[in-house]
N, C-alpha and C positions, 0 to 999 in steps of 0.2 A: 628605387623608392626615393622619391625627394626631401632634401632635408630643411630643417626650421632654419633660414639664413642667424638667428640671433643665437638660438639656444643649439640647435647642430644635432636634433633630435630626431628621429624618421619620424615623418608624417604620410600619414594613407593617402594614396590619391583617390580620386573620385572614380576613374576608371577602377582600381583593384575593390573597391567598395561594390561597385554593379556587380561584379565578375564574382564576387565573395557572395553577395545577396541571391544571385541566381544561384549558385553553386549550392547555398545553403536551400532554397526552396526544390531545387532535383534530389536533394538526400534525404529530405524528409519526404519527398513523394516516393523515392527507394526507398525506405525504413517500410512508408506504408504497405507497397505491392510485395515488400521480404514478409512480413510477420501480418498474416490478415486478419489475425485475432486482434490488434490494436490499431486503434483510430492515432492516425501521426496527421490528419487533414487538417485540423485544429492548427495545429501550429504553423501553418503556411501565412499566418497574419504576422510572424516575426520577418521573414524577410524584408517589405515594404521600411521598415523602422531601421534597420542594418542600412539601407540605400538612403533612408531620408537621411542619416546622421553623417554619410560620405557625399553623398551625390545631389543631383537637382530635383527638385520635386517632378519635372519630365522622367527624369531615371527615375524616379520611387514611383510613379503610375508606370509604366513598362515592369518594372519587376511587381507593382500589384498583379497585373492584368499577367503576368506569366503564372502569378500563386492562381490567382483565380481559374485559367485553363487546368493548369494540374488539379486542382480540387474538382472539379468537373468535370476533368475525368476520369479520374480518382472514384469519383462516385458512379461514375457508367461502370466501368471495371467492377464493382461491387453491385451493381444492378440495382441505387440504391440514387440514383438520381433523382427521382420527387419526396424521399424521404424526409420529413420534415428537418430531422437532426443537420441531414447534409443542405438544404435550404437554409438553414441559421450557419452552418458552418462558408457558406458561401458569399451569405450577405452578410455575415462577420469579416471574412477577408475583405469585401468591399470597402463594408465602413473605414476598419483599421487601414488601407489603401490612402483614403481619403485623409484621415489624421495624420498620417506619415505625411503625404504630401504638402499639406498643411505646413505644419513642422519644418519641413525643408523650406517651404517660400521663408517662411519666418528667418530660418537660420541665411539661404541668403539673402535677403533686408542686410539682417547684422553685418555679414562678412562684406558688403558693397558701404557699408556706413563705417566701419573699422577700416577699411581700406582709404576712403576720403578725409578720416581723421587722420588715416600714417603718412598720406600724403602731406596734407594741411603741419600736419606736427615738423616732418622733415622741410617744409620750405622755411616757416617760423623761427627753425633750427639754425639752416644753411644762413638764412637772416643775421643774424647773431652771429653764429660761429663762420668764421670766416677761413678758407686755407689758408695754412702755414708750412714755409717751408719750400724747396729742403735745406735749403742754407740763409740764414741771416748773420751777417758780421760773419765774425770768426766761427761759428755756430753752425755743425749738421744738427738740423731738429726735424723730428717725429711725433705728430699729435693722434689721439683718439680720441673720439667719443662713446664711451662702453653703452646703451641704455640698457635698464633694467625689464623696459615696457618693452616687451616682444611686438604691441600692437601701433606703440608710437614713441617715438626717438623725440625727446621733449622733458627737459629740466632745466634747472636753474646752475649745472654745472657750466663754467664760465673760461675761457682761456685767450690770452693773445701774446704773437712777439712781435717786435717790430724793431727795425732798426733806426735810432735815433742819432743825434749828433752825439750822444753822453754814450754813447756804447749801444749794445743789444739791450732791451728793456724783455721781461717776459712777466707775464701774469697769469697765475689762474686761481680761480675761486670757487665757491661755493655759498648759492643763494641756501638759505633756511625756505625749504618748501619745496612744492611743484608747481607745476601747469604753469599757464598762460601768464599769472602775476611772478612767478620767476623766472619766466623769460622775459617779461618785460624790467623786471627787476637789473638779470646779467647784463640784457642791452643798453641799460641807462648807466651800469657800471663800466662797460666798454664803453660805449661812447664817449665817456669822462677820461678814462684812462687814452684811447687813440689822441686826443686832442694834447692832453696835458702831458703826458710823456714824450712829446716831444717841444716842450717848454720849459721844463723843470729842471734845476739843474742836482737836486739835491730829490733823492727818493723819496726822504720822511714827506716831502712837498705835497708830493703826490699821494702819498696816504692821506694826507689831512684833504685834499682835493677829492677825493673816491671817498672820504669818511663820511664827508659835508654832503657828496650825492649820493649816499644811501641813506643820507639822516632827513631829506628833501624828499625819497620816493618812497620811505618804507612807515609804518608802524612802530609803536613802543617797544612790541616783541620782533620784529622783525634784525634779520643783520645776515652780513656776506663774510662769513669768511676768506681771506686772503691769502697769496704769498709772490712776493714782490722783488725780483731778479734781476741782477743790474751785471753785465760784462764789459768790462772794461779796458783794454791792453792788457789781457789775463788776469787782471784782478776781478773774481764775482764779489759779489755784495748781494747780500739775501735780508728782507725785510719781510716778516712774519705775522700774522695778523688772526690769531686764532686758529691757522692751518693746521696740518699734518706735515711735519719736516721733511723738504728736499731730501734726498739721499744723492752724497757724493761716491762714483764708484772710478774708483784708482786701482790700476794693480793688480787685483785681486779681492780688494776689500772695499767694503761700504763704510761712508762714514754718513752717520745722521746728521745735518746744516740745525743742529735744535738752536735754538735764537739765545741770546745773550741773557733775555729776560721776559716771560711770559707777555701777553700784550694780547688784548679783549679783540672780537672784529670790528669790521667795519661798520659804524651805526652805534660804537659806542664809543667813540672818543677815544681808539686806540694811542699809543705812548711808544714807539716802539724803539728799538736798539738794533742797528746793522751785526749781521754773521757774516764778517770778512774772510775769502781763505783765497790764496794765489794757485792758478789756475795752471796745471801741466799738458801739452799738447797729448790727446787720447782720452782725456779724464769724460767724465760722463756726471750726466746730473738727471735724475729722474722726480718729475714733479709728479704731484696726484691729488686727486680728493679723494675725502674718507670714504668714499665706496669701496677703495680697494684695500685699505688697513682695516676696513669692517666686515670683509668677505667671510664667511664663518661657514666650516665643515665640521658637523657636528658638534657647534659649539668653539671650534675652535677659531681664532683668526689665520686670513689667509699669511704665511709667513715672508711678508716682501725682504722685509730687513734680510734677513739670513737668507734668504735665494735671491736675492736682487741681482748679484753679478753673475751666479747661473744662467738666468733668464735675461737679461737683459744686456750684460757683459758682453755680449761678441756677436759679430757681423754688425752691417750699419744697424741706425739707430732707426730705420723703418723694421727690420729683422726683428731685433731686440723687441719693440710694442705689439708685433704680430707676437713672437713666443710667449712675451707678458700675458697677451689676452688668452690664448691657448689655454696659459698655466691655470689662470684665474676660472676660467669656463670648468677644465676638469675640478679644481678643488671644489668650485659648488656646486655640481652636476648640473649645470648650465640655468641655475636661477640663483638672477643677483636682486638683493635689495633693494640697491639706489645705483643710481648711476653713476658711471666715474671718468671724469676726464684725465687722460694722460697726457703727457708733455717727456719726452729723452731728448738731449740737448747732449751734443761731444765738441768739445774746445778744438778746436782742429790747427789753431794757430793762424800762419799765414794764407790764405787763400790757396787751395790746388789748384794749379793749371790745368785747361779744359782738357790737354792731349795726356792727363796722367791717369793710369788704366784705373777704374775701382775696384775696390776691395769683391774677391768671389762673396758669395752667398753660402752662409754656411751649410749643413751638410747634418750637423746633432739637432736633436726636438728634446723638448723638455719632455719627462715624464711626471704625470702628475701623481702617478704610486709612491713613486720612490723617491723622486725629489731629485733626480740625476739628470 
């Protein structure tokens, strides 16, 4: 049985739908030749509606027209073939035949339009969001894009790195909204940040440069949250802008990068103060948007803080955002709210030579019961 590529949930195929439909119309024609005292012909108009909901309205006219053979002779067997009752029970299967099949063109319409929209959303997307990776500067990096919309991969969640003269620069954000006007939104805040990051010598620069082009594309209520990453000879510098706090993970433990001093997003005239912390060869930095500090299982939030170096702590930093997303899928039983970009970054230091072996692939899965 094949599965939902987003949510990882079995979905029917169209084949087990015909084969259930028929199945289901031979048992009510056995129900009716076991027990002759009850009329089971009536109900040979469910099957046609089983096949429309799976199959092509071609499959749901072949399983009418099998209900319809059984009723017919369903009724000779009973000697009872011009008998008015079995005439309306006949041209009842008919009709309902016709409305299933109905039904099904309708449904595929939908699925052939939902289909040219998750096309249309992922090129829009690809637009925008550009590959990163695997190494920039001193930097293995791992990016995702989680969507929420099982039918179309398309938000305003926003990310880029890039290597400049001033160091590794890395950014990601989050438009306030969806659709089309927050993509067009992230791509006007990328395209400002590709140009000017690699101009600026000072980061606050470039906030006020990204401030000024969301104040230019957006509305009154309109703003991008940010968070603005700077590596430098192992010194990071982190620049915060209404985000959700990097988490640094060392060791064993997570430390939250929370900024120096609150500071509004982009579009309000942020103010912001640098989080300096010197960089040790293995350390990790995981960035994100609130889709994933807003994951909630029964109310609860998804716990990144406290499992972060479980989950993301060991094997590369592509391993680490595959277990990440794993984790997150089971805590919400595979429906998210919003979407969420990730970003795992590991200091690596000097440059590996290309002949040094890589690290194996680990071996443990997260459990989402237990948290182990």
């Amino acid at each position: 049985m094949p599965t939902n590529p987003h949510l990882g949930d079995p979905v029917v195929s169209p084949r087990t739908g015909i084969v259930g439909a028929c199945l289901l119309a031979l048992a009510i024609a056995a129900f009716d030749v076991a027990m002759p005292g009850l009329q089971f012909v009536g109900l040979l108009v469910a099957p046609p509606f089983l096949a429309a909901a799976l199959a092509s309205y071609r499959a749901t006219f072949a399983v009418g027209t099998l209900c319809f053979a059984l009723g017919a002779a369903l009724g000779m067997l009973d000697n009872a073939a011009l008998d008015p009752q079995q005439v309306l029970r006949l041209a009842a299967i008919l009709v309902f035949t016709a409305l299933a099949a109905w039904l099904s063109m309708l449904g595929d319409r939908t699925s052939k339009r939902v289909a040219t929209l998750s096309k249309l959303a992922a090129v829009a997307q690809q637009a925008v969001l550009r590959p990163i990776g695997p190494r920039i500067g001193n930097m293995s990096v791992a990016v995702r894009y989680v969507s929420a919309n099982a039918e179309a991969d398309i938000g305003g969640d926003l990310y880029e790195a890039l290597n400049t003269p001033y160091g590794t620069r890395v950014l990601i954000g989050d438009v306030r909204g969806k659709g089309l006007e927050a993509v067009r939104l992230a791509s006007s805040v990328l395209g400002s940040y590709r140009h000017v990051a690699h101009e600026r010598v000072d980061l606050r620069a470039i906030v006020a440069d990204l401030d000024r082009a969301v104040a230019r594309s957006v509305g009154y209520e309109d703003f991008v949250t940010a968070c603005l990453v700077e590596e430098r000879g192992g010194t990071l510098t982190v620049l915060n802008c209404g985000h959700p706090a990097p988490l640094l993970l060392r060791g064993g433990t997570v430390i939250p990068l929370e900024p120096p001093s609150p500071a509004p997003p982009l579009g309000f005239l942020p103010v912001v103060r640098p989080r300096v912390e010197r960089l040790e060869p293995g350390d990790r930095l995981l960035l994100f948007t609130d889709g994933l500090a807003e994951a909630r299982q029964n109310g609860e939030f998804f716990p990144i803080r406290e499992r972060a170096w479980r989950i993301v702590g060991h094997g590369t930093v592509e391993d680490g955002l595959t277990s990440l997303v794993n984790a997150l899928r089971g805590w919400v039983h595979g429906v998210l709210d919003d979407d969420i970009a990730l970003i795992l970054l590991e200091y690596t230091g000097a440059e590996r030579k290309p002949d040094a072996p890589s690290a194996a692939r680990p071996t443990w899965e997260w459990d989402p019961i237990s948290g182990d």
